[in-house]
C-alpha positions, 0 to 999 in steps of 0.5 A: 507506534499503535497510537501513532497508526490509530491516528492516521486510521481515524483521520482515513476514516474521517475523510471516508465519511465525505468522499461520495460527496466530494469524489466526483469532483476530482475523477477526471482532474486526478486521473489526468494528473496521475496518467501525466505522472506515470508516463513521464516515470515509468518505461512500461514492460508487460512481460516481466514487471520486476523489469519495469522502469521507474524514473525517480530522478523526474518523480524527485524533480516534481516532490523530493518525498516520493520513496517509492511506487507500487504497481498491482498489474490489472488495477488502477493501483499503479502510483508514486508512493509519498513519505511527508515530514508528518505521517498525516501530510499526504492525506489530503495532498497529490504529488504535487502538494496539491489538495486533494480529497484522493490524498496519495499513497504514503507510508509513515514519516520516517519510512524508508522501505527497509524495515521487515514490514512496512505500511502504505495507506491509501483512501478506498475511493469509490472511483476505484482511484488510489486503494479503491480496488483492494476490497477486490481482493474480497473475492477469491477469483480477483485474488487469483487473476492478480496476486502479485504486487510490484514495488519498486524504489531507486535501489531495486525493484521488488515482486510480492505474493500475497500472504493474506488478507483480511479485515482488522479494526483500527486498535486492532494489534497488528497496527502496534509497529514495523519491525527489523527483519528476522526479529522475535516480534516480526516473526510474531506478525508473520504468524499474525498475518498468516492465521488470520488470512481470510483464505486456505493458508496452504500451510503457510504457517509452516514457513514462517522462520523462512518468511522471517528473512523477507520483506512484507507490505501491508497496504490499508485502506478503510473498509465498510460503511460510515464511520466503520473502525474496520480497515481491509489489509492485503499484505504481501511478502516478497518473492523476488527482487532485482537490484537495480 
């Protein structure tokens, strides 16, 4: 699994190193394309997002391998998230198997959203498109104005307080699997996750055999200059669900 995640790391990275050049080129076509999608999908519901509406039958309509959407009230990040037949096919794809240097969200072929932790990729655009937005999280005063993360999937709909945050290289151990809930090893990536937050812990680390039964997503973009192994996790545990 470590292998498999490094390999998609390097492919992120890659596409880095050439996106000032080529994302301009897509701003204005990929932010149409993305607006038409989410008002086709989604019923929209300001004062209680968990209650939002996502309409997978049309999204389903246009791509089968859409699994999923995420919603970070007060971004951009509001998108359908995309599982391929191989981890990599949604790297340079939109929803609608179009190329695209944006890529879409997407998680690891196979996923299916009901592993103790699971990982979304997404390209940290400087048009602030797709993860572009979550170096944001950098800053304690973002962090604080938009903590909650909503994901949402045909079955039920999930709201995610932020655990934590940081920057890990792309070897790094904590890219080595996605684990079963209340396992040994999902209960060592929670205290993973929880001490190296970049933030007070506000003893978190004192819940971890409670976090042990709830479900946490790591969302991965690159971080830093050219050809930079780093990358920026900002994972968040659910706090709340509504089975639809």
């Amino acid at each position: 699994m470590k292998k498999i995640v490094a390999s998609v790391l390097l492919v992120i990275s890659i596409i880095f190193l050439f996106k000032g050049f080529t994302d301009w080129k897509y701003r204005i076509s990929n932010k149409v394309n993305n607006n038409s999608i989410r008002e086709l999908s989604t019923s929209e519901n300001e004062e209680d997002p968990l209650s939002r509406i996502i309409d997978f039958q049309k999204l389903k309509s246009i791509n089968k391998d859409v699994v999923a959407w995420i919603y970070i009230p007060g971004t951009k990040v509001d998108y359908p998230i995309l599982v391929g037949e191989s981890d990599e096919e949604y790297l340079y794809k939109d929803i609608n198997k179009d190329y695209t240097p944006l890529g879409s969200l997407f998680g690891f072929s196979g996923t299916n959203f009901t592993k103790g932790n699971t990982f979304i990729f997404g390209h940290n655009m400087a048009s602030s498109q797709m993860f572009g937005e979550l170096r944001k999280y950098l800053s304690s005063d973002f962090l604080e104005e938009h903590r909650y993360i909503y994901l949402y999937t045909e079955r039920k709909a999930m709201k995610c307080d932020i655990l934590s945050i940081f920057i890990a290289d792309e070897s790094d151990d904590v890219f080595s699997g996605q684990y079963e809930l209340g396992t040994v090893e999902y209960i060592d990536l929670l205290s993973e996750l929880v001490n190296r937050n970049k933030y007070n812990n506000n003893n978190l680390e004192k819940n971890i055999i409670e976090y042990s039964t709830k479900q946490v997503f790591n969302l991965i973009t690159c971080y830093g200059g050219e050809g930079t192994p780093d990358r920026l996790l900002v994972n968040g545990i659910v706090v709340e669900e509504k089975i639809r």
